[in-house]
N, CA, C and O atoms as a GROMACS GRO file, in nm:
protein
  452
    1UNK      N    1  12.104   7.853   9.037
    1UNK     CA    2  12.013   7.745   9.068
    1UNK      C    3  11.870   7.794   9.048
    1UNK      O    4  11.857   7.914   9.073
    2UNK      N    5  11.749   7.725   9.008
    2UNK     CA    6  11.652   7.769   8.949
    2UNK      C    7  11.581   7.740   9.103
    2UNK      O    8  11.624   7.691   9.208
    3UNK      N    9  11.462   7.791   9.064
    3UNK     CA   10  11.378   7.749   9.204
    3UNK      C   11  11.286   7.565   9.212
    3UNK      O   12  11.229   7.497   9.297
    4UNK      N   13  11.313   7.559   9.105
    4UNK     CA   14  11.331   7.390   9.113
    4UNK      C   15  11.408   7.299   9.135
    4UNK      O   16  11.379   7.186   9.173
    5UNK      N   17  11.527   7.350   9.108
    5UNK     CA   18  11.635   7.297   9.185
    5UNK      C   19  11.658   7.304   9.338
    5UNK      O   20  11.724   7.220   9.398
    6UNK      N   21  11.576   7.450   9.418
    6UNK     CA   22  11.562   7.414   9.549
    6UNK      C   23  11.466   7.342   9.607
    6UNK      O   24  11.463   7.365   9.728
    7UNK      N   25  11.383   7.262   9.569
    7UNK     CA   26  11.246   7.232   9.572
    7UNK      C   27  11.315   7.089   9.700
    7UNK      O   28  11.394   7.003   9.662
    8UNK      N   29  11.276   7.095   9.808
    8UNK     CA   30  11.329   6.985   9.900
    8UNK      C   31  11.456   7.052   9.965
    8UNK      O   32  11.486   7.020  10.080
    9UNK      N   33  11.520   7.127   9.909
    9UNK     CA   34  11.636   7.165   9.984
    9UNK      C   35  11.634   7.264  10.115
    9UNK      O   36  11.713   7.261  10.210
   10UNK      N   37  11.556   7.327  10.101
   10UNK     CA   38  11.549   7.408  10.139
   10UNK      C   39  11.375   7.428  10.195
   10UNK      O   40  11.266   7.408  10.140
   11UNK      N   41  11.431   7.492  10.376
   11UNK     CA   42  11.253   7.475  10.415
   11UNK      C   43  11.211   7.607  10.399
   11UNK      O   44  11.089   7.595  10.410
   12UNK      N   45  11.230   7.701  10.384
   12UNK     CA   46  11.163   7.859  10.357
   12UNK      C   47  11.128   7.876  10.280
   12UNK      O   48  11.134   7.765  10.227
   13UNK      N   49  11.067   7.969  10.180
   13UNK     CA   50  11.106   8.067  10.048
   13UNK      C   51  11.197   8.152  10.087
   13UNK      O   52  11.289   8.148  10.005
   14UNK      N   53  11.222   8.245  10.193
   14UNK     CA   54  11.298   8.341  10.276
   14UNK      C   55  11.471   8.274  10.216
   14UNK      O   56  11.563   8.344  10.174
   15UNK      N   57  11.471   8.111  10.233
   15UNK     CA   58  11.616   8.073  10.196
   15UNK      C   59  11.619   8.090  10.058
   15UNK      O   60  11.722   8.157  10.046
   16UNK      N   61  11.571   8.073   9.938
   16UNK     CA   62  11.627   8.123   9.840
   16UNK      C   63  11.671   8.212   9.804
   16UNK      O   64  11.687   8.309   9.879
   17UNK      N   65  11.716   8.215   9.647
   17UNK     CA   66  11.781   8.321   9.598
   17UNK      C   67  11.592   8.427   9.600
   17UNK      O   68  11.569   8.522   9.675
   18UNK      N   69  11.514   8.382   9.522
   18UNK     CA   70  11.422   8.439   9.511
   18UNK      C   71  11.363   8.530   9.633
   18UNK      O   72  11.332   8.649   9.625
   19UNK      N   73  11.353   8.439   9.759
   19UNK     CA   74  11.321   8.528   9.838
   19UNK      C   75  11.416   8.617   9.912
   19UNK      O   76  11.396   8.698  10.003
   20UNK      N   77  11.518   8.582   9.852
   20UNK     CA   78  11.624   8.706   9.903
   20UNK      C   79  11.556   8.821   9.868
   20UNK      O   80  11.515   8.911   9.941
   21UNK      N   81  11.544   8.804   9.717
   21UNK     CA   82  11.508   8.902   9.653
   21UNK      C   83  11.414   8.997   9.667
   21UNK      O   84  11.416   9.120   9.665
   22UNK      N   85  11.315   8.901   9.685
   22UNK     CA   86  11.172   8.966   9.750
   22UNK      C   87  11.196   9.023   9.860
   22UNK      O   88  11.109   9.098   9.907
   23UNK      N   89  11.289   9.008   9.914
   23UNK     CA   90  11.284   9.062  10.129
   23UNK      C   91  11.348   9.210  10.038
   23UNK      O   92  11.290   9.313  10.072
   24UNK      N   93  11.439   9.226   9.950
   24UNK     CA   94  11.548   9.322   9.901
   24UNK      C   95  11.463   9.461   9.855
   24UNK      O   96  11.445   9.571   9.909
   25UNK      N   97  11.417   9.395   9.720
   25UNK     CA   98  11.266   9.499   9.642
   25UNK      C   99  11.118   9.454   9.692
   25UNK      O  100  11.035   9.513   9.623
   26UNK      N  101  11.065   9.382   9.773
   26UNK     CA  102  10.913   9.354   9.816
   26UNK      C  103  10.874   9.412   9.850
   26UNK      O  104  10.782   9.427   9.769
   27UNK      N  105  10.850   9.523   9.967
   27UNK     CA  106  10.788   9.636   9.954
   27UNK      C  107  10.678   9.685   9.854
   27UNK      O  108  10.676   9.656   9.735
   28UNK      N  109  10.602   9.751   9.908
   28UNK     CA  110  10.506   9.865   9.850
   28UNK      C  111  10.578   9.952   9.784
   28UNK      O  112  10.530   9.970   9.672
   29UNK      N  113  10.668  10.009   9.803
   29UNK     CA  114  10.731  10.163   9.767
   29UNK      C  115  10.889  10.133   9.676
   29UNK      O  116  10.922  10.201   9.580
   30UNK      N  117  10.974  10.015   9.734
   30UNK     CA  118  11.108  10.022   9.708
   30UNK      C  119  11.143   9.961   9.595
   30UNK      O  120  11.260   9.941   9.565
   31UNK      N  121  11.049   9.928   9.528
   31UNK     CA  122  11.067   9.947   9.334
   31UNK      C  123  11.030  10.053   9.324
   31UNK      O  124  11.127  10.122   9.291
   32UNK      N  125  10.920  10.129   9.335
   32UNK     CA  126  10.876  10.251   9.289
   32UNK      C  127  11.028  10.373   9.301
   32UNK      O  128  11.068  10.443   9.208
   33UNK      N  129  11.082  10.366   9.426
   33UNK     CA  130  11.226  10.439   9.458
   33UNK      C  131  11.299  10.443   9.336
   33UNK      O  132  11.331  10.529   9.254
   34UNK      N  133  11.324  10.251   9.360
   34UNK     CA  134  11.411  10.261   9.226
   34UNK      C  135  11.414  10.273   9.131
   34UNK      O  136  11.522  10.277   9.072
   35UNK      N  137  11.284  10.285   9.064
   35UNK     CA  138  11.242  10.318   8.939
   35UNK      C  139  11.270  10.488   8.901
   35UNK      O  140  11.294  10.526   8.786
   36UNK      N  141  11.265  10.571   9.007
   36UNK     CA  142  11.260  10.710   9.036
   36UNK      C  143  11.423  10.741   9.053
   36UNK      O  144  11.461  10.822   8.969
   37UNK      N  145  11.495  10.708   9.115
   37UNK     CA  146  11.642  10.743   9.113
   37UNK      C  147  11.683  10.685   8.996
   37UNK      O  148  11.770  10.750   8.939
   38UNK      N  149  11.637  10.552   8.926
   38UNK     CA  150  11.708  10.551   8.808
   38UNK      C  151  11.663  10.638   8.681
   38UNK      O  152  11.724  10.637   8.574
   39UNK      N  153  11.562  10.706   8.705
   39UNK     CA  154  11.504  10.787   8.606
   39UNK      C  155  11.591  10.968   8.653
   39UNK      O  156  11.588  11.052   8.563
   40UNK      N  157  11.630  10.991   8.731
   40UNK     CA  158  11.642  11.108   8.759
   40UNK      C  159  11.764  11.124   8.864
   40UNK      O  160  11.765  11.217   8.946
   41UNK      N  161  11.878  11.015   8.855
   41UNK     CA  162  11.948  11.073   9.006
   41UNK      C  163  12.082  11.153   8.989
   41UNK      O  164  12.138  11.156   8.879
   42UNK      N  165  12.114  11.193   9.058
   42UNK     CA  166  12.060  11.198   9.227
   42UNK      C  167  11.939  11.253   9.274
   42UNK      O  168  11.910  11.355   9.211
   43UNK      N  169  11.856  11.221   9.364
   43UNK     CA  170  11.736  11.286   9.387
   43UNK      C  171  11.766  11.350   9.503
   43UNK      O  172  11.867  11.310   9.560
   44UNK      N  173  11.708  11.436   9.551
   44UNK     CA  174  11.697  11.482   9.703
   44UNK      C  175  11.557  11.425   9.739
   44UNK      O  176  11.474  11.387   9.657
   45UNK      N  177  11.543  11.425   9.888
   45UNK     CA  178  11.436  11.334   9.977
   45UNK      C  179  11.356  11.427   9.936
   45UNK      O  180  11.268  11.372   9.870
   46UNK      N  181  11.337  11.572   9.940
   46UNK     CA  182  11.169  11.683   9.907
   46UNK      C  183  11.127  11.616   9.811
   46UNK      O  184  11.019  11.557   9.814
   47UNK      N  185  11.214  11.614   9.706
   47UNK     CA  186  11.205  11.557   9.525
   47UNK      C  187  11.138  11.416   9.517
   47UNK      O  188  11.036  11.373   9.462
   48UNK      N  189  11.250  11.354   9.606
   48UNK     CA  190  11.181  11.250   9.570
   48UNK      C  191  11.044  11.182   9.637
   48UNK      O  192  11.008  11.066   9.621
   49UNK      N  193  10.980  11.277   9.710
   49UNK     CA  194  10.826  11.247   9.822
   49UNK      C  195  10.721  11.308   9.688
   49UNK      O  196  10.617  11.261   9.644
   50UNK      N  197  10.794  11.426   9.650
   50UNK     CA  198  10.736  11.526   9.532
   50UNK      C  199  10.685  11.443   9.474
   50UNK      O  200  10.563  11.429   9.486
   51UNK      N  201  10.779  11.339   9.374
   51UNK     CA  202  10.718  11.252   9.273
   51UNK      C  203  10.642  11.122   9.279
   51UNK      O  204  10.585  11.060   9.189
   52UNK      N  205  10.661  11.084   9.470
   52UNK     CA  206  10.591  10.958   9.504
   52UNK      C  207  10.480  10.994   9.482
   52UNK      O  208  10.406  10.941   9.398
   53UNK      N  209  10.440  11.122   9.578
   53UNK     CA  210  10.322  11.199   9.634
   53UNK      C  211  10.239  11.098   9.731
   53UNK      O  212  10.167  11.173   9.796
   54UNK      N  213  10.222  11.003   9.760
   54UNK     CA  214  10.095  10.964   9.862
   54UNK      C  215  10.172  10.906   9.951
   54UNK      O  216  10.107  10.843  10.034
   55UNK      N  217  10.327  10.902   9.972
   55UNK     CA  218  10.426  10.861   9.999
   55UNK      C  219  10.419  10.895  10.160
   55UNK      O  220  10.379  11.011  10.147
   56UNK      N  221  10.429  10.876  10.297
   56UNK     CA  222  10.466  10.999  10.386
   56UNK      C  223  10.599  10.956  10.444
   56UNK      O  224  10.643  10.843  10.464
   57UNK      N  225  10.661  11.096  10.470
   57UNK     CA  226  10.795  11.150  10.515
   57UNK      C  227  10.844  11.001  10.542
   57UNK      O  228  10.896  10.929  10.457
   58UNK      N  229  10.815  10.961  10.696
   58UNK     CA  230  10.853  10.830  10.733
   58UNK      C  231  10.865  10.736  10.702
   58UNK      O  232  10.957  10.677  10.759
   59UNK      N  233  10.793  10.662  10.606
   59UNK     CA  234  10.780  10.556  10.530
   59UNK      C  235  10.846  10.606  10.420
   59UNK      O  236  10.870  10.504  10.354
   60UNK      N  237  10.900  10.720  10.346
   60UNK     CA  238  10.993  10.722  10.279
   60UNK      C  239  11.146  10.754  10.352
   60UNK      O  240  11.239  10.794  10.282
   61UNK      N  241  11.157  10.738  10.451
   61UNK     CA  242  11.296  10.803  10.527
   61UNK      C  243  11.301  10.626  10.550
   61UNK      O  244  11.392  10.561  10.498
   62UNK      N  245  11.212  10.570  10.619
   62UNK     CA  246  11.253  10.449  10.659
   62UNK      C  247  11.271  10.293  10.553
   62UNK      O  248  11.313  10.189  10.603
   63UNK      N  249  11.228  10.306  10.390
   63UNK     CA  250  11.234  10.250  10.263
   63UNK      C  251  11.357  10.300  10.227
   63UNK      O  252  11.420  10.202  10.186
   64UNK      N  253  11.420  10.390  10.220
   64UNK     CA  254  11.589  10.420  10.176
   64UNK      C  255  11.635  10.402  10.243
   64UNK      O  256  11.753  10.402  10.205
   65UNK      N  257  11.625  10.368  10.394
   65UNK     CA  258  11.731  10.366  10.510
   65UNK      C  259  11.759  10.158  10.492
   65UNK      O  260  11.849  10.078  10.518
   66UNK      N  261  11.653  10.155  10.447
   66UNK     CA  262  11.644  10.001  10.433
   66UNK      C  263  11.718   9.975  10.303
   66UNK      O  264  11.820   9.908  10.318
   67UNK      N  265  11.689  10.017  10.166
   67UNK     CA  266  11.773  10.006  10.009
   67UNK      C  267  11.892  10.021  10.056
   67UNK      O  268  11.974   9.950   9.998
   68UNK      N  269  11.954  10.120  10.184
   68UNK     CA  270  12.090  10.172  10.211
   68UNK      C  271  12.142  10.074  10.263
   68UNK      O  272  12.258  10.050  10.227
   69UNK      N  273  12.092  10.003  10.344
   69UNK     CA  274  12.096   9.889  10.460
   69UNK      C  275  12.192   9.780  10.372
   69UNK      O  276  12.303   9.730  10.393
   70UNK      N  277  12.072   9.764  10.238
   70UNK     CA  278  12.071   9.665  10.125
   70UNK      C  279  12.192   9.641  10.043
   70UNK      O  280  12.235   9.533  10.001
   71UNK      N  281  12.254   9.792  10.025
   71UNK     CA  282  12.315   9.831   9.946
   71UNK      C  283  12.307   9.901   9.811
   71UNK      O  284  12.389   9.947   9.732
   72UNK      N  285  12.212   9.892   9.815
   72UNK     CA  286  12.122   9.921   9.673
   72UNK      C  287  12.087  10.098   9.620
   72UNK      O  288  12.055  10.137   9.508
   73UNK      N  289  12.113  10.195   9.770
   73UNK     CA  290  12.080  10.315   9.738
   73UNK      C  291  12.235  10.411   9.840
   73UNK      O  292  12.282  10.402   9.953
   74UNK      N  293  12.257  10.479   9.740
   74UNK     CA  294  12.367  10.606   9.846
   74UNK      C  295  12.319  10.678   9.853
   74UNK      O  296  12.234  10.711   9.771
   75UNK      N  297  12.350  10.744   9.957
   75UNK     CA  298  12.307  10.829  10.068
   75UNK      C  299  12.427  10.960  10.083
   75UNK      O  300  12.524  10.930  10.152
   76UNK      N  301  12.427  11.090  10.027
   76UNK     CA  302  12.522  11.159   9.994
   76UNK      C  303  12.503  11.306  10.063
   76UNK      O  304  12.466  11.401   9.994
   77UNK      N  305  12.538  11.326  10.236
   77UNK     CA  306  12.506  11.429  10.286
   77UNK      C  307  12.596  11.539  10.262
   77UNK      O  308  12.716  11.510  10.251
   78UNK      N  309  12.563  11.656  10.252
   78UNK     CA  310  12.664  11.773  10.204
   78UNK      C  311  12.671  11.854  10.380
   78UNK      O  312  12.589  11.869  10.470
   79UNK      N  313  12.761  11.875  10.368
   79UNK     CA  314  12.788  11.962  10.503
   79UNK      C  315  12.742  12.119  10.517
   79UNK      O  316  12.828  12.202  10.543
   80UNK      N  317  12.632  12.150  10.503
   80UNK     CA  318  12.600  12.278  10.467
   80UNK      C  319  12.462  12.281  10.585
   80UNK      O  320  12.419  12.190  10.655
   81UNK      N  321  12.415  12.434  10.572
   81UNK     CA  322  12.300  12.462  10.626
   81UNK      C  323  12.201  12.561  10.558
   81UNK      O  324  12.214  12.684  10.565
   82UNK      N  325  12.100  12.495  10.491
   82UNK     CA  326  12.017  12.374  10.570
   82UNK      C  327  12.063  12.246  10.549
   82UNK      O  328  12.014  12.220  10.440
   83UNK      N  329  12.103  12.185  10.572
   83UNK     CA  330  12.111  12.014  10.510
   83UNK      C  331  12.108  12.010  10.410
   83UNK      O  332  12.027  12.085  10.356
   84UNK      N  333  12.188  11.925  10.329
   84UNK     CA  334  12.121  11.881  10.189
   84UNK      C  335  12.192  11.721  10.178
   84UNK      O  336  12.313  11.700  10.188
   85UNK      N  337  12.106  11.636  10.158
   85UNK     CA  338  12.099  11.513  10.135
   85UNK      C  339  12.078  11.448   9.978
   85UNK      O  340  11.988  11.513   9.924
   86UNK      N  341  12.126  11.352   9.896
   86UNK     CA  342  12.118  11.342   9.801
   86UNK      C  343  12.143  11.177   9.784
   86UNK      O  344  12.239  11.112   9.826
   87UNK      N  345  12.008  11.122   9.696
   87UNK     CA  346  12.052  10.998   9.718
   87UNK      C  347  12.050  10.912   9.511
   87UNK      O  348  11.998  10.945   9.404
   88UNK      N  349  12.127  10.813   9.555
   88UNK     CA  350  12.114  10.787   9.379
   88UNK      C  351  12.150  10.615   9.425
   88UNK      O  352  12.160  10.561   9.536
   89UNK      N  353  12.160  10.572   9.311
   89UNK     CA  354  12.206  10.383   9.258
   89UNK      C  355  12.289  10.384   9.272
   89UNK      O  356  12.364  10.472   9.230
   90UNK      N  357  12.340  10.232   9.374
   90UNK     CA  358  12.439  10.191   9.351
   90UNK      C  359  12.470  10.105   9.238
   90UNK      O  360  12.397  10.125   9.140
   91UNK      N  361  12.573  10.000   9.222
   91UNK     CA  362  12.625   9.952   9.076
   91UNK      C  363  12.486   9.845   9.102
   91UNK      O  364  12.401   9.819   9.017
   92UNK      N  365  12.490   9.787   9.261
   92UNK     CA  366  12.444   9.668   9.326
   92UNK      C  367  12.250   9.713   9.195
   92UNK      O  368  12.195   9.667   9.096
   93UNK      N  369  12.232   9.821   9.290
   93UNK     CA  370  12.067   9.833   9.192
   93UNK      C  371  12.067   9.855   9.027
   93UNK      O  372  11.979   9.796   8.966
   94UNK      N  373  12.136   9.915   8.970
   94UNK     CA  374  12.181   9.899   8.844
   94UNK      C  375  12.151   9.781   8.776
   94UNK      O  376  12.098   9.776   8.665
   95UNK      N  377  12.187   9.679   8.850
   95UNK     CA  378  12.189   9.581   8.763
   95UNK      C  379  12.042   9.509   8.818
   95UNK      O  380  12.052   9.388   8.800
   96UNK      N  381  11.943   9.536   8.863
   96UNK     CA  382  11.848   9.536   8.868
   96UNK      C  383  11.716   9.611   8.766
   96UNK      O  384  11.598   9.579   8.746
   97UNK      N  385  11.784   9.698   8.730
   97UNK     CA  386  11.691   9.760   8.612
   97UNK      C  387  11.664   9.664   8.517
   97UNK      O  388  11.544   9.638   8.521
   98UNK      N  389  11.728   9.592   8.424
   98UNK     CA  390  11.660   9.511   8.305
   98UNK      C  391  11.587   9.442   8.418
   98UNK      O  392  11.477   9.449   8.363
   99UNK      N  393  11.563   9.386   8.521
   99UNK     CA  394  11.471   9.314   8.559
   99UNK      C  395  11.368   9.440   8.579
   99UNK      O  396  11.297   9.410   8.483
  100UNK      N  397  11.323   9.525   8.616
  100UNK     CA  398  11.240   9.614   8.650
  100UNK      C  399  11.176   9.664   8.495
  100UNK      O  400  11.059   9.698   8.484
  101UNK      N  401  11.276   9.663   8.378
  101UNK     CA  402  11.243   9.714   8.270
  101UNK      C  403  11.072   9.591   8.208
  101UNK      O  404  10.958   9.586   8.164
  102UNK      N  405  11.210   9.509   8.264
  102UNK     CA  406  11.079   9.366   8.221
  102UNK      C  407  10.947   9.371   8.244
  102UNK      O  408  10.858   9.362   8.158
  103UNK      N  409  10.931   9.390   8.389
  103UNK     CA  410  10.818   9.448   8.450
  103UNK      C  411  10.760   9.543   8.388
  103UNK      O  412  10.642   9.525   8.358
  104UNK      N  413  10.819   9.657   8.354
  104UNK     CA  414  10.717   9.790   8.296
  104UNK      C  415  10.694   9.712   8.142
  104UNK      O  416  10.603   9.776   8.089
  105UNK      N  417  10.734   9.608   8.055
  105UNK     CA  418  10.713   9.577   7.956
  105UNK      C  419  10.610   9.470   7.956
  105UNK      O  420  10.530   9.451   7.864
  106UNK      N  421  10.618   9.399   8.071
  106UNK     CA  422  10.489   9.279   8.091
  106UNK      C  423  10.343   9.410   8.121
  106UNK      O  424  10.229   9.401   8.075
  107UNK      N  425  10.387   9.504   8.196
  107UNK     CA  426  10.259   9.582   8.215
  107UNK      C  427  10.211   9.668   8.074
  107UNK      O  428  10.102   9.723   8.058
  108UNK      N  429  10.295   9.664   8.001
  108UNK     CA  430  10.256   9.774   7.912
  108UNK      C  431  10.132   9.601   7.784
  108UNK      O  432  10.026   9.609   7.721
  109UNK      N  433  10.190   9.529   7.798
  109UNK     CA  434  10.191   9.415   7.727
  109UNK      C  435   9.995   9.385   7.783
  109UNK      O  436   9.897   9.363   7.712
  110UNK      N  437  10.006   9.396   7.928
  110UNK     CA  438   9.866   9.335   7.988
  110UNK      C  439   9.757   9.420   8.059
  110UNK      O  440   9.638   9.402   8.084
  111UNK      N  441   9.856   9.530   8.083
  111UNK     CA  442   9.759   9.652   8.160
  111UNK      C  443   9.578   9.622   8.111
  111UNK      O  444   9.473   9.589   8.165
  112UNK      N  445   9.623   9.656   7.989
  112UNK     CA  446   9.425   9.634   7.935
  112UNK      C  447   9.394   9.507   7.915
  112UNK      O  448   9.283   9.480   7.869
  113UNK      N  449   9.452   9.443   7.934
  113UNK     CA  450   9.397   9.283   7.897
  113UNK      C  451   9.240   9.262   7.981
  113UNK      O  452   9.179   9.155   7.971
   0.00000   0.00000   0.00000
């Protein structure tokens, strides 16, 4: 259903498909994630703060705990010491990339405009 087709049906944006979406990837950070595990996964959490960089600990512990929530990110603890944690895509975010690809292609398209 397009978002004109909900136009009257529905009293939110929150009820659409769209704003599903947006509640899912809207965030500041949780495209940037996914852009980063699909470029490189599995990542570990050091790795992946490494490549945010302005990122902090918490707000990246609490943005994957949320993708995990989503379904969208695994979460792969090894039983060892020190810890080691490892996180990558599920099938669910996968199929989110050509939409994300789109994005890096509208930016490459307008950046200097």
């Amino acid at each position: 259903m397009s978002m004109a087709e909900y136009k009257g049906k529905v009293k939110h944006i929150q009820d659409t498909p769209f704003g599903y979406t947006i509640s899912v990837i809207g965030s500041k950070w949780k495209m940037v994630i996914i852009y980063l595990l699909a470029e490189n996964q599995p990542v570990r959490f050091n790795d992946l703060k490494r490549q945010i960089g302005t990122i902090t600990f918490k707000t990246l512990s609490s943005q994957l705990k949320e993708l995990e929530a989503d379904g969208l990110v695994r979460r792969k603890e090894y039983p060892q010491v020190p810890p080691k944690v490892e996180y990558s895509l599920t099938h669910k975010a996968e199929t989110l990339l050509p939409v994300l690809e789109q994005l890096c292609e509208w930016g490459v398209k307008n950046q200097n405009n």
